[in-house]
C-alpha positions as CSV (number, residue, x, y, z in Angstrom):
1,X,8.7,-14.4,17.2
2,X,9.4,-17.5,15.5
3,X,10.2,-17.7,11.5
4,X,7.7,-18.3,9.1
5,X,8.1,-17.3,5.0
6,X,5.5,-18.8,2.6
7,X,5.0,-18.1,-0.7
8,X,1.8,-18.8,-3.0
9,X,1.4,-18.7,-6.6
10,X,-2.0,-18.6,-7.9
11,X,-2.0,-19.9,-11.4
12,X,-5.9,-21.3,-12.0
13,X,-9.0,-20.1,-10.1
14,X,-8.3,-21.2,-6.4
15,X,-9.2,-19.5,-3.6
16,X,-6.6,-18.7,-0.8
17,X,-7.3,-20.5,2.2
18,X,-6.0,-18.5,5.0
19,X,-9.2,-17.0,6.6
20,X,-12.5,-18.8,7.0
21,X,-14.6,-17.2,4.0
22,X,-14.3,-14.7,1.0
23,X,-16.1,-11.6,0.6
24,X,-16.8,-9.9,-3.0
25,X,-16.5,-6.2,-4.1
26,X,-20.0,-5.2,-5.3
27,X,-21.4,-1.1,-4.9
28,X,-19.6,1.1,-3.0
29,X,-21.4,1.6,0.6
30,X,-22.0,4.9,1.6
31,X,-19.6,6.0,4.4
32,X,-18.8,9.0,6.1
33,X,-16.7,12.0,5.2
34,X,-14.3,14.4,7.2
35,X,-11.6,16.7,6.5
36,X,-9.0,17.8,8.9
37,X,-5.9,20.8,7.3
38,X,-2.2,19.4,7.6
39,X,0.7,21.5,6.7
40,X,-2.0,24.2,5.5
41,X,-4.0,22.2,3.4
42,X,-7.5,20.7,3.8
43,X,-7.4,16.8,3.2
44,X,-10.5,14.8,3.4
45,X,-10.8,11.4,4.5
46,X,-12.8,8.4,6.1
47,X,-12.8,6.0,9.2
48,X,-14.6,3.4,10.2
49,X,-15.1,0.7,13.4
50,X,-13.0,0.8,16.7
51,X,-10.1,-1.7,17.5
52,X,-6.9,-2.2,17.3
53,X,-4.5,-2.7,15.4
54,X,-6.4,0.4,13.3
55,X,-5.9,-0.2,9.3
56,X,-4.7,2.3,7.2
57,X,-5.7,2.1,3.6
58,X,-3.5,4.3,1.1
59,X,-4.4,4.7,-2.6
60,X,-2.2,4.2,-5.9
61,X,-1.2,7.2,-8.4
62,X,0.2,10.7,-7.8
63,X,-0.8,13.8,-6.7
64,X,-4.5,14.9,-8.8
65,X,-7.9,13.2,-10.1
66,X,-10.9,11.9,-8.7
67,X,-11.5,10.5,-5.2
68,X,-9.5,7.0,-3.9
69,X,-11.7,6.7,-1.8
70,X,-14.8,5.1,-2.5
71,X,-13.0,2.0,-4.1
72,X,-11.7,1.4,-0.9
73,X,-15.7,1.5,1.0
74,X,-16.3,-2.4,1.4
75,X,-12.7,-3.0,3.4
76,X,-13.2,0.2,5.1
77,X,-16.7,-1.0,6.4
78,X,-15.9,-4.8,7.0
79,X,-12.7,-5.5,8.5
80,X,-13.7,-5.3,11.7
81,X,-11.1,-2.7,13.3
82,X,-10.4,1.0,13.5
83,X,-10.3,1.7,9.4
84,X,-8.9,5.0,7.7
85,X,-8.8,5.8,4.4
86,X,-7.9,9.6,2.6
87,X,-7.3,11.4,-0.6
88,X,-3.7,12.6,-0.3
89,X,-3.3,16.3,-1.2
90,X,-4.7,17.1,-5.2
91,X,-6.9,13.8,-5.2
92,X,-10.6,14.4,-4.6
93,X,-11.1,16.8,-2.2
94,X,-8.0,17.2,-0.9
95,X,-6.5,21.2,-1.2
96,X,-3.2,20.2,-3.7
97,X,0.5,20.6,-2.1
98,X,1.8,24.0,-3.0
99,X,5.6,22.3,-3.5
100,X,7.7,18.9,-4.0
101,X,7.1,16.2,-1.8
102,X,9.5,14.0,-1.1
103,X,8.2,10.5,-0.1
104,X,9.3,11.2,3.6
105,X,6.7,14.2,3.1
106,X,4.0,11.7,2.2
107,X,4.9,8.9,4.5
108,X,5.4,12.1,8.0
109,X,1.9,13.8,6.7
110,X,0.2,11.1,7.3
111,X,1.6,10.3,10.4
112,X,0.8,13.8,11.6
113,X,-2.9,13.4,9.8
114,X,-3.6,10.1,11.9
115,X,-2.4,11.5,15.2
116,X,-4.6,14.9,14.5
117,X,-7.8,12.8,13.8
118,X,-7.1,10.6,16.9
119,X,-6.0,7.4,15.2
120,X,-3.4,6.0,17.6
121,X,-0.7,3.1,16.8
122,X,-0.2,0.5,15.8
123,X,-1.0,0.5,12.7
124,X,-1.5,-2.0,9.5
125,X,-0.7,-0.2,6.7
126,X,-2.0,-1.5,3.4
127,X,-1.4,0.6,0.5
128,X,-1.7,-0.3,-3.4
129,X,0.7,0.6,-6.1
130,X,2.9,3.6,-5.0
131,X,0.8,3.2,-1.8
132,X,2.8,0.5,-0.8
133,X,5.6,2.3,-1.5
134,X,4.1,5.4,0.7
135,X,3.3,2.8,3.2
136,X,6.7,1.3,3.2
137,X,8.3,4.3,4.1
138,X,5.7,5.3,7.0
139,X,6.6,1.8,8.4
140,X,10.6,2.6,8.0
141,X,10.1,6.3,9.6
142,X,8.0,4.9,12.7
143,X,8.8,1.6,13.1
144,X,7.6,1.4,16.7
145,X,3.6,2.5,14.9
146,X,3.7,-0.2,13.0
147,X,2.3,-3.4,13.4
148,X,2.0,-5.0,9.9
149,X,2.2,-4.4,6.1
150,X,0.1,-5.8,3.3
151,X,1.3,-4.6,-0.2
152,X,-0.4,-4.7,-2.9
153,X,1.7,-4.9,-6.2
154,X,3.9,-2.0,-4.7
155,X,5.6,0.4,-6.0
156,X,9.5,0.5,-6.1
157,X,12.4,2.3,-6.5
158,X,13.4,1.4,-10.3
159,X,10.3,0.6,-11.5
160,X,10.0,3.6,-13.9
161,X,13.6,2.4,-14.7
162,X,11.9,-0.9,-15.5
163,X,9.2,0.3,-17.6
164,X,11.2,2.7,-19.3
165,X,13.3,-0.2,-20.6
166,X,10.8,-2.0,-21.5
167,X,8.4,0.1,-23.3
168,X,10.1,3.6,-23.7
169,X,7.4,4.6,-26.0
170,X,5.0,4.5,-23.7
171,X,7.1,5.3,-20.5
172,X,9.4,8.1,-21.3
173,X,11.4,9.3,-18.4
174,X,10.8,12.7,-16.8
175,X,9.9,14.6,-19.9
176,X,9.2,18.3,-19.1
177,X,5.7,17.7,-21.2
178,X,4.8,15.3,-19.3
179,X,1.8,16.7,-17.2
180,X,2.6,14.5,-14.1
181,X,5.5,16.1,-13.8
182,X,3.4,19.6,-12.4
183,X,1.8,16.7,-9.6
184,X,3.9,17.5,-6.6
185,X,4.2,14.0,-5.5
186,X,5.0,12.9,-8.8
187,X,7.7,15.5,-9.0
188,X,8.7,14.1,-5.5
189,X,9.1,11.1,-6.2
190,X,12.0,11.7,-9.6
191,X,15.0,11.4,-7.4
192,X,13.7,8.0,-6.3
193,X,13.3,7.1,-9.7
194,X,15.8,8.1,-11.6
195,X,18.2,6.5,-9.0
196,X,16.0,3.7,-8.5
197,X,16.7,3.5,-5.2
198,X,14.4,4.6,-1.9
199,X,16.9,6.6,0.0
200,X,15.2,6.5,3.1
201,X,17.1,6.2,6.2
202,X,15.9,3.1,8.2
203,X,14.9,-0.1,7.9
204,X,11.4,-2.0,7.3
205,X,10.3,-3.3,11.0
206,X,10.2,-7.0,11.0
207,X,6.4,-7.0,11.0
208,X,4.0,-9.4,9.9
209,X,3.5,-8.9,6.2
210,X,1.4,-10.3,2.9
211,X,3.0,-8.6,-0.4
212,X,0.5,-9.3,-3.4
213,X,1.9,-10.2,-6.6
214,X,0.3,-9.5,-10.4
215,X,2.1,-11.2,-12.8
216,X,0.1,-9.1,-15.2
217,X,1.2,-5.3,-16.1
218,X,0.3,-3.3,-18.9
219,X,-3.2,-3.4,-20.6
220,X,-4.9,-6.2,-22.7
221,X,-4.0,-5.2,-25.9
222,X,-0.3,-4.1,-24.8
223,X,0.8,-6.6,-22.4
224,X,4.2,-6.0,-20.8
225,X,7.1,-8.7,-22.1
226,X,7.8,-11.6,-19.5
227,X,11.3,-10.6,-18.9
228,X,9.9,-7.3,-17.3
229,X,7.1,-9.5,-15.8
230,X,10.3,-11.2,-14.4
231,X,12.0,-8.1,-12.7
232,X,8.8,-6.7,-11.3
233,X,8.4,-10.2,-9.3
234,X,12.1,-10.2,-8.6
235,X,11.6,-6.5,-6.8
236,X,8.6,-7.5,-5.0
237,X,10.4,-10.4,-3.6
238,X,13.4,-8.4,-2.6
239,X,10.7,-6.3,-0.6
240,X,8.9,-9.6,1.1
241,X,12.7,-10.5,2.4
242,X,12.8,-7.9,5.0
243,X,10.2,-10.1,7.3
244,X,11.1,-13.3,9.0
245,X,6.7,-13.8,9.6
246,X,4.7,-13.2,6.1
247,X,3.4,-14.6,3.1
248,X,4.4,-13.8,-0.8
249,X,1.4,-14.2,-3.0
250,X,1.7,-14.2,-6.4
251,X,-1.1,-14.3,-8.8
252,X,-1.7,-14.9,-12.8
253,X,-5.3,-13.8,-12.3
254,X,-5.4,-10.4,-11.6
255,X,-3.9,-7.3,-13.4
256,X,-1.8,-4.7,-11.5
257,X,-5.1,-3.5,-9.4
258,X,-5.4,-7.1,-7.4
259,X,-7.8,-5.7,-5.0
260,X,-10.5,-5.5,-7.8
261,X,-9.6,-8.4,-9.7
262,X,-9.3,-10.7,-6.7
263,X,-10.9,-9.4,-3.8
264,X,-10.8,-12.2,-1.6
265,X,-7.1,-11.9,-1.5
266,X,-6.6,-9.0,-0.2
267,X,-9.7,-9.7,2.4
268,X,-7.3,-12.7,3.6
269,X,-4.2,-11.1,3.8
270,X,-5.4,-8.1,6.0
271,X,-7.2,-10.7,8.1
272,X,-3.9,-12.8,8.1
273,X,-1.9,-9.7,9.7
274,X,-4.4,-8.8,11.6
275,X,-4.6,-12.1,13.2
276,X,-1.0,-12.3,13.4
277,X,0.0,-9.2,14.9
278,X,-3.0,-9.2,17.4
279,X,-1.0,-12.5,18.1
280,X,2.0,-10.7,18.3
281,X,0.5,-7.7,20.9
282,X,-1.6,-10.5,23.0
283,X,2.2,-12.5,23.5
284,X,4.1,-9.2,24.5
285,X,1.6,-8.1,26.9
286,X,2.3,-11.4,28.9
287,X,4.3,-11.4,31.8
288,X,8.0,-12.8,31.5
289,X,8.3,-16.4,33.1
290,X,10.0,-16.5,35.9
């Protein structure tokens, strides 16, 4: 596969030109709901569409709230492949994890979750936030699944690190009040963070890959300082590195949820990865030269 790195940075209202049109997020569609019980607990999800590579959709925050789900309705129902989507374990629907979980945990119950459900590889895994993280590590534990990563503003080791730093009012670390800390995945996820490092073993497969960049974190009123703005770009670029075929987007026009603020970027960059690992399956499956 030959090498090809760009990167974009979307400063004033431009579209993206890699796919042929835009498409904007209006009204949830209805779609369809299903459960299936993993490691003992009922989780509820949705799919959509046959093809292949199948897109996997995995939400931002930890471990309890309302559904993820229905945000995700429009991509579910339009990009034209085998499409999943779920509440992970305390979310929605979804029976809450009776212990820790480990990011592995996350990454392996899904795995297990797709292959129950009868979602076979390869996979495109896009995942928002600590998604993208949770997506990451799927794509470092199966390697051979996965066919391409789009990551949206992920989540990384030292970002609590980070914001902690930066705003340690607002971010204390690991307090025992804090009421994330009772989330099992949140819990999970403190030896990440306090290291700040993703002790997975593995690598990320050289994949075809869009990582989507806010240069925008905090809120309105409360705006993060550039110099964290700085290291947050920094650690997403450090995460675009591990593909030799992808695209680094980086955008002044959205806030740290990128698929609402700009919908037509993420439409393009699963449609670029799509296209490129389709690409990628339709040159394998040709016979060696002779």
């Amino acid at each position: 596969m030959s090498t090809r790195r760009a990167r974009l940075i979307l400063l004033a209202p431009v579209g993206w030109a890699l796919a042929a049109c835009s498409t904007s997020v209006g009204p949830s569609p209805r779609i369809h709901l299903e459960s299936a019980v993993v490691n003992g607990h009922k989780i509820e999800f949705a799919r959509h569409g046959t093809g292949s590579p199948a897109v996997i959709f995995s939400s931002g925050s930890s471990g309890s709230g309302p559904s993820r789900i229905a945000p995700w309705a429009p991509w579910l129902l339009g990009v034209g492949t085998t499409t999943f989507v779920y509440d992970r374990p305390g979310m929605g629907n979804s029976e809450p994890a009776r212990d820790q979980r480990a990011p592995a945990q996350v990454a392996d119950e899904l795995h297990a979750l797709l292959a129950q459900v009868g979602i076979p590889p390869p996979y495109v895994l896009v995942g928002r936030s600590l998604g993208g993280l949770y997506s990451r590590v799927l794509a470092m534990r199966f390697p051979n699944d996965v066919a391409g990563l789009v990551l949206i503003d992920g989540s990384f080791g030292r970002e609590l690190l980070l914001t902690n730093q930066f705003a340690p009012a607002k971010y204390p670390l690991f307090s025992p009040s804090d009421p994330n800390m009772a989330k099992p995945d949140y819990a999970g996820m403190v030896p990440t963070w306090k290291s700040g490092r993703l002790d997975v073993a593995g690598k990320l497969p050289d994949v075809p890959m869009v990582v989507l960049t806010s240069l925008h974190h905090g809120s309105a009123k409360n705006p993060m300082p550039p110099e964290y703005e700085a290291e947050w770009r920094k650690a997403q670029e450090e995460i675009f590195q591990s593909t030799t075929y992808g695209m680094h987007v980086v955008t002044a026009k959205s806030g740290h949820d990128i698929g609402q603020d700009e919908p037509e970027l993420l439409w393009n960059a699963i449609r670029w990865v799509l296209d490129a690992a389709r690409a990628r399956q339709k040159s394998s499956a040709l016979p060696a030269a002779h």
